[in-house]
C-alpha positions in Angstrom: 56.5 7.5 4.6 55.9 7.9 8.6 57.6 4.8 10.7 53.9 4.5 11.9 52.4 3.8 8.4 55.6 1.3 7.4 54.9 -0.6 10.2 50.8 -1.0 9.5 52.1 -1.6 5.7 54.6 -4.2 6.8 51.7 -5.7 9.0 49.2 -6.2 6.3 51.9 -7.8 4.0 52.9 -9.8 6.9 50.5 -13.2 6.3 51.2 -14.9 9.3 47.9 -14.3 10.9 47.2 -11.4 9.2 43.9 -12.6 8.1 42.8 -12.6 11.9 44.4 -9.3 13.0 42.2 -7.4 9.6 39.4 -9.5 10.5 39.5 -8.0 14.0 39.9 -4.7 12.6 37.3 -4.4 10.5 34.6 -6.4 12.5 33.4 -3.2 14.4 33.3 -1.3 11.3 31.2 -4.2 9.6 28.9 -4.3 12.8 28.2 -0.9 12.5 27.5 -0.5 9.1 25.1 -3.6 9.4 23.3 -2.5 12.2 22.7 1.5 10.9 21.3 -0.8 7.7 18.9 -2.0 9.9 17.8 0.4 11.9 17.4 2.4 8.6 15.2 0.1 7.1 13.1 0.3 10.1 12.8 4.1 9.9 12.0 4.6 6.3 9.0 1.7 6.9 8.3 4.3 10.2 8.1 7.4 7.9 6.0 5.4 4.9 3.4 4.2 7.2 3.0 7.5 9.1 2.9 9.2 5.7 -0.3 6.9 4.8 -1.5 7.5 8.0 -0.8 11.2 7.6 -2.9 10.9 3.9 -5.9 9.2 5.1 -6.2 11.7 8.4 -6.3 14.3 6.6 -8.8 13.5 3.9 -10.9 12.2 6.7 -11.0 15.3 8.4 -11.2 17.4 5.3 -14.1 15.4 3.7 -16.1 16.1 7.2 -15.6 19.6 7.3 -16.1 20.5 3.9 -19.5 18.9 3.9 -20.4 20.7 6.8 -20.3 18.2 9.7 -17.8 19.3 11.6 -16.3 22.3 13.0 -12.7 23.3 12.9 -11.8 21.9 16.3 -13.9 18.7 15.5 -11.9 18.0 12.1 -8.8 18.5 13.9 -9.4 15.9 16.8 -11.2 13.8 13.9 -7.2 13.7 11.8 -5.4 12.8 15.3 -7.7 10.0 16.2 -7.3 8.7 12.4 -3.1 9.3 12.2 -3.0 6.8 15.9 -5.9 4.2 14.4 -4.5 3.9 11.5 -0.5 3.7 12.2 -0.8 1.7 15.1 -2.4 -1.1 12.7 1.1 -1.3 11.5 2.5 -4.2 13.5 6.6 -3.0 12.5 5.5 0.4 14.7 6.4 0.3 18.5 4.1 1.4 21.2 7.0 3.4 22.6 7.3 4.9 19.2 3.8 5.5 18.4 3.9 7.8 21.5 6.4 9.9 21.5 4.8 11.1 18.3 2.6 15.0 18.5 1.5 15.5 15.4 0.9 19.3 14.5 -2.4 20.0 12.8 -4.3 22.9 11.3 -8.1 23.0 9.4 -9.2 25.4 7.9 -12.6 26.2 5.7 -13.5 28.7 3.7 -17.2 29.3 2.8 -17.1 33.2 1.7 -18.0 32.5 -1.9 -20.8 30.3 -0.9 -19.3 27.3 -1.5 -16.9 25.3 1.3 -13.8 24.5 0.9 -11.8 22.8 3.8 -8.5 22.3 4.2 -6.8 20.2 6.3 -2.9 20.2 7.5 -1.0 17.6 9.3 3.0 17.6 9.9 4.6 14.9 12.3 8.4 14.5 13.5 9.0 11.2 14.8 12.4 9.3 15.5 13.2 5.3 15.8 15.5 3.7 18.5 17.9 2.6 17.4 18.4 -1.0 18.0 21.9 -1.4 17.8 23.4 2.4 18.7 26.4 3.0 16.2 29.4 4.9 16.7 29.3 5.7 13.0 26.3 8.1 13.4 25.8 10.5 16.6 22.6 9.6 19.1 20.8 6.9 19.8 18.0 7.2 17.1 17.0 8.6 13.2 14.5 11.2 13.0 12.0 11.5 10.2 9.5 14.6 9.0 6.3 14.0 7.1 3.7 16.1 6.2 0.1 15.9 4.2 -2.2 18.4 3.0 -5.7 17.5 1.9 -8.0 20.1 0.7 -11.9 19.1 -0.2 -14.5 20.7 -1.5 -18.4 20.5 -0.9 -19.5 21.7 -4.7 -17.1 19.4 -7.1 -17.2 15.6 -7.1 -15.7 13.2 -9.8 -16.2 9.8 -9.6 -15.0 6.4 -10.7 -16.1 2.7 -11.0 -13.4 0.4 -10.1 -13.2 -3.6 -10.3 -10.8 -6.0 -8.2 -9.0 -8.5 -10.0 -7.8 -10.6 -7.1 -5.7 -13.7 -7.7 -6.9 -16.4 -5.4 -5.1 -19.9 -7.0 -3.1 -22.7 -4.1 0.0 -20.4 -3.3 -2.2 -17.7 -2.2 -2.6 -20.1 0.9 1.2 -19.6 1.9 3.1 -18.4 5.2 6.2 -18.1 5.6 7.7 -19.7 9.3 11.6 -18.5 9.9 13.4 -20.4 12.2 16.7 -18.7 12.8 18.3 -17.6 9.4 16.2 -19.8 7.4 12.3 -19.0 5.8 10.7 -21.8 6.1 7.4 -21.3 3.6 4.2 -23.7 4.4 1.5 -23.9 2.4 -1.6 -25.0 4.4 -4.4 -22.6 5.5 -4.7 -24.4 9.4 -0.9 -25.4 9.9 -0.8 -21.3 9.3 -3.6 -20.9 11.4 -2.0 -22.9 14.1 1.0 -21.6 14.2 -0.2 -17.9 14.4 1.7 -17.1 10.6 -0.7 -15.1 8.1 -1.5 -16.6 4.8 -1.3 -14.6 1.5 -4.9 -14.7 1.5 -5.6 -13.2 4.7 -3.1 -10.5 4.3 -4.6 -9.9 0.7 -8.5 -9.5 2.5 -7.2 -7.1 5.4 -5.5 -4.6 2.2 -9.0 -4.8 0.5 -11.0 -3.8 3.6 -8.4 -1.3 3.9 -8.8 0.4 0.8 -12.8 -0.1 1.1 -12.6 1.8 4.4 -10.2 4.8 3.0 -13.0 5.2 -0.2 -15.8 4.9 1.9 -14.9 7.7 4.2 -13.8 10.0 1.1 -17.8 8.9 -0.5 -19.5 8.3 2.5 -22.9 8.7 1.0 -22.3 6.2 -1.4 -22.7 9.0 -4.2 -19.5 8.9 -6.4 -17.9 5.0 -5.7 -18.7 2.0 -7.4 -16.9 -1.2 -6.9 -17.0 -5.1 -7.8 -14.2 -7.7 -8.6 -13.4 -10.8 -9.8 -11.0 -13.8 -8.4 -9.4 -16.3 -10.2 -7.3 -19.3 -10.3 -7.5 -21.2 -13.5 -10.0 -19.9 -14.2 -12.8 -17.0 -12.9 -14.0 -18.1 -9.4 -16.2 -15.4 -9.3 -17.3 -12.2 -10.7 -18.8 -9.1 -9.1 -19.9 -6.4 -11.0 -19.5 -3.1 -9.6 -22.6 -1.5 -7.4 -22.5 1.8 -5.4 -19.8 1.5 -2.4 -17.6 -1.0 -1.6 -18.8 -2.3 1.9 -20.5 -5.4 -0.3 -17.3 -5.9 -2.3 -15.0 -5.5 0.4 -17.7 -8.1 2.5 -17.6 -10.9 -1.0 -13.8 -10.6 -0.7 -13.5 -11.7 2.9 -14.9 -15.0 1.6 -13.4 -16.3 -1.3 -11.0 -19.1 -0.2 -7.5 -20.3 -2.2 -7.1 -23.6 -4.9 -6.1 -24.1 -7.9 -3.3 -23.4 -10.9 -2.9 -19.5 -12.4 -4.4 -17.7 -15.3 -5.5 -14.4 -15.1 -6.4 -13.7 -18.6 -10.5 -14.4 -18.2 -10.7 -12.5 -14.9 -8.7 -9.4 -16.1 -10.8 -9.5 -19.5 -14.2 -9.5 -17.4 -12.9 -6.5 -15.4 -11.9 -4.5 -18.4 -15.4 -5.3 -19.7 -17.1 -4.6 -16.3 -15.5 -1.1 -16.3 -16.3 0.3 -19.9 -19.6 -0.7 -20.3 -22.4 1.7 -21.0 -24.1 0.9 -17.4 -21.6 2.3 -15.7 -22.1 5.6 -17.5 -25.4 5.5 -17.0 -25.6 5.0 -13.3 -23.7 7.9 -12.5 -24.9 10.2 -14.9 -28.3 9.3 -13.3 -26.9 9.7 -9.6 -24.0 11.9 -9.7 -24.4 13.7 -13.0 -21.1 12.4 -14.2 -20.9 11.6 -17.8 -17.5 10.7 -18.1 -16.7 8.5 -14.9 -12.9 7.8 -14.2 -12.3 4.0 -15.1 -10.3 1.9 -12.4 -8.8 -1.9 -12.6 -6.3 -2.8 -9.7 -5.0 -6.1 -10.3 -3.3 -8.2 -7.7 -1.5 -11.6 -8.1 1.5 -13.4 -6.3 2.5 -15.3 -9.3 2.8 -15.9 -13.3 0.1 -17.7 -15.2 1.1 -21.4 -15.9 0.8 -20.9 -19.6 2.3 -18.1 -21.5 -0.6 -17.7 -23.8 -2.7 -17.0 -21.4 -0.2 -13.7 -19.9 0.0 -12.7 -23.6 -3.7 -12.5 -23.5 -3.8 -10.1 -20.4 -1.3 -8.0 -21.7 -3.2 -7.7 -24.5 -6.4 -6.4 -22.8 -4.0 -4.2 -20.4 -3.4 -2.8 -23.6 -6.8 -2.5 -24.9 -7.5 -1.0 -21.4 -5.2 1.5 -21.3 -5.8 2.7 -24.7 -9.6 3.3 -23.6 -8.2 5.5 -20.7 -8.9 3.0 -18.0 -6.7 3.7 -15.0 -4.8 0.4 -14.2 -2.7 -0.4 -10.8 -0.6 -3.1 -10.3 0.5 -5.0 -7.0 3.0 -8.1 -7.0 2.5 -9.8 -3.9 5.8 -11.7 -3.3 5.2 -12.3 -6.8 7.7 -14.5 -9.2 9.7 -12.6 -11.2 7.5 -13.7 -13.9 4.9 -12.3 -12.3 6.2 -8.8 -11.8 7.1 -8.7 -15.6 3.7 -8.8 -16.2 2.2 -6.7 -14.1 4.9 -4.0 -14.5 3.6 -4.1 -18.2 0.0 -3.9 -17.5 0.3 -1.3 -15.1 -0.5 2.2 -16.6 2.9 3.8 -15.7 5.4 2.8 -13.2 4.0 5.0 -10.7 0.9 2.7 -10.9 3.0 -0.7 -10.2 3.6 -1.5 -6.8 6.0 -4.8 -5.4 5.1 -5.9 -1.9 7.6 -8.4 -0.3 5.5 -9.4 2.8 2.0 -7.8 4.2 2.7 -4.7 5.5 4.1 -3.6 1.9 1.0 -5.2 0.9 -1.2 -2.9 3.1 0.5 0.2 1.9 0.4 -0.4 -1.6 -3.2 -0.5 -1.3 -3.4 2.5 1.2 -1.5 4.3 -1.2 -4.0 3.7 -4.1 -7.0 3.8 -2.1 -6.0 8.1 -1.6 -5.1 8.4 -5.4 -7.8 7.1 -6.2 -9.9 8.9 -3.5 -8.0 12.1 -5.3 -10.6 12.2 -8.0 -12.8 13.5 -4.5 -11.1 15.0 -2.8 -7.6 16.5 -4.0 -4.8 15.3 -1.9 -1.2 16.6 -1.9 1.8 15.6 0.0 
């Protein structure tokens, strides 16, 4: 052993103030390592939000050209207008940020066998400062890649009917206020108001006219989309059944207001119902020609029911659901860990359950189904 490391081995036996010489050893190392965490987490939220933004650009910008309004040049001005307007409605994305970004774009459509097919290609690198520069990594920010391909085409639709089942009982009134280290959560639609902190509810009605906005542009003719939902507390608040778009869903949404205890079992059960029957079939086989519409139920709560019959009960028409090849998504909004056990159970795989911890998850958990389920349009791939 060198005389160099007996001395630091002597010293870290050595407890008279030991504890304050390690302490002031590791401290840099600790800030580092903390501050890289954070900056990391900021960049990955970067890359997933410009990734949705990448997705609903380029299915924009596909669905125009393949239908023939557009030219080439027009669909690609048409995906870099949609990649700024929709990331910069991310409120964790910096102006500074936002700007450095050139995104690289192609479109391309293809009409030689009489048909048209477009395709549409967007790639973006983008980098985050970092907050806190590290010694542990070089530079002064993290760079990211992302990339989407949509392709559409003019002569093959499918199309679904989906129904909203929206959970809007007393909690959904909740903001959370931090002061310092502490989250302080309020729950009291003005005091929110006030204090410029967005409820549940609010953040739940923006995701909704989100995803109503992404379908609408993949069906702009109102063609291949129906849509309706029902709210609850505890009980059905209301019930929409599903009509062609979603502008009138998406309006209905923007209305209902928060009360009440939790039990989603009626609600999910008139959704399932809503979905399967014959109607449904009807109306597109008479306006699309569809005979075997896709199914869709995305259900959305921030809590468990207050009795356990009644989450028995939805689990048991999530079951009924799925076995009748309805399509079911899942989103826990700061949800209970009751809560999440349910819906991860209702959901149709784990790649259609989604947990949002605050409203930007929120938004891209419903970004994210709004283009798989505009897929069964146009087909997207990442």
């Amino acid at each position: 052993m060198s005389m160099m490391l007996r001395r630091v081995v002597r010293m870290m036996r050595d407890q008279n103030g030991s504890f304050a010489i390690q302490l002031a050893l590791l401290l840099p190392l600790l800030f580092g390592v903390a501050s890289l965490a954070i900056d990391y987490t900021r960049a990955l939220s970067f890359r997933s939000h410009a990734a949705n933004a990448a997705d609903a650009a380029t299915l924009a910008a596909a669905s125009k050209l393949a239908l023939g309004d557009f030219s080439e040049d027009d669909a690609r001005e048409l995906a870099e207008v949609f990649f700024f307007a929709q990331l910069s409605q991310s409120s964790s994305v910096k102006a500074t940020e936002l700007a450095s970004l050139k995104p690289q774009i192609v479109a391309e459509l293809d009409d030689a066998r009489g048909g048209r097919t477009a395709e549409v290609r967007l790639s973006v690198d983008g980098a985050v400062q970092m907050m806190f520069p590290s010694w542990l990594i070089p530079g002064d920010s993290l760079s990211f890649h992302t990339e989407s391909v949509s392709v559409s085409s003019s002569e093959t639709h499918s199309a679904f009917s989906m129904m909203l089942v929206l959970d809007q009982s007393g909690s959904m009134i909740e903001c959370v206020v931090s002061l310092g280290f502490f989250n302080i959560r309020i729950q009291d639609q003005q005091r929110c108001d006030a204090m410029g902190q967005t409820t549940r509810l609010t953040s739940l009605q923006r995701a909704v006219a989100n995803l109503s906005q992404k379908l609408t542009i993949a069906d702009p003719e109102m063609n291949y989309v129906r849509m309706g939902a029902t709210t609850y507390a505890e009980k059905i608040k209301a019930e929409r059944l599903p009509v062609w778009g979603t502008a009138s869903t998406s309006q209905f949404v923007q209305t209902i207001r928060a009360g009440g205890n939790t039990d989603s079992s009626d609600a999910f059960n008139a959704a399932y119902k809503a979905v399967i029957r014959d109607q449904e079939r009807t109306e597109h086989k008479n306006r699309n020609g569809q005979e075997q519409p896709a199914r869709i139920i995305l259900f959305m709560t921030d809590g468990e029911n207050n009795n356990a019959p009644d989450t028995r009960y939805t689990l048991n028409r999530c079951a009924d659901a799925k076995q009748a090849d309805v399509i079911i998504y899942s989103v826990a909004f700061e949800a209970t860990r009751g809560g999440q056990a349910m819906l991860r159970e209702c959901a149709s795989s784990a790649d259609h359950y989604f947990e949002a911890a605050n409203a930007d998850q929120l938004m891209a958990a419903f970004e994210r189904i709004g283009a798989e389920a505009a897929n069964l349009l146009v087909r997207v791939a990442r």
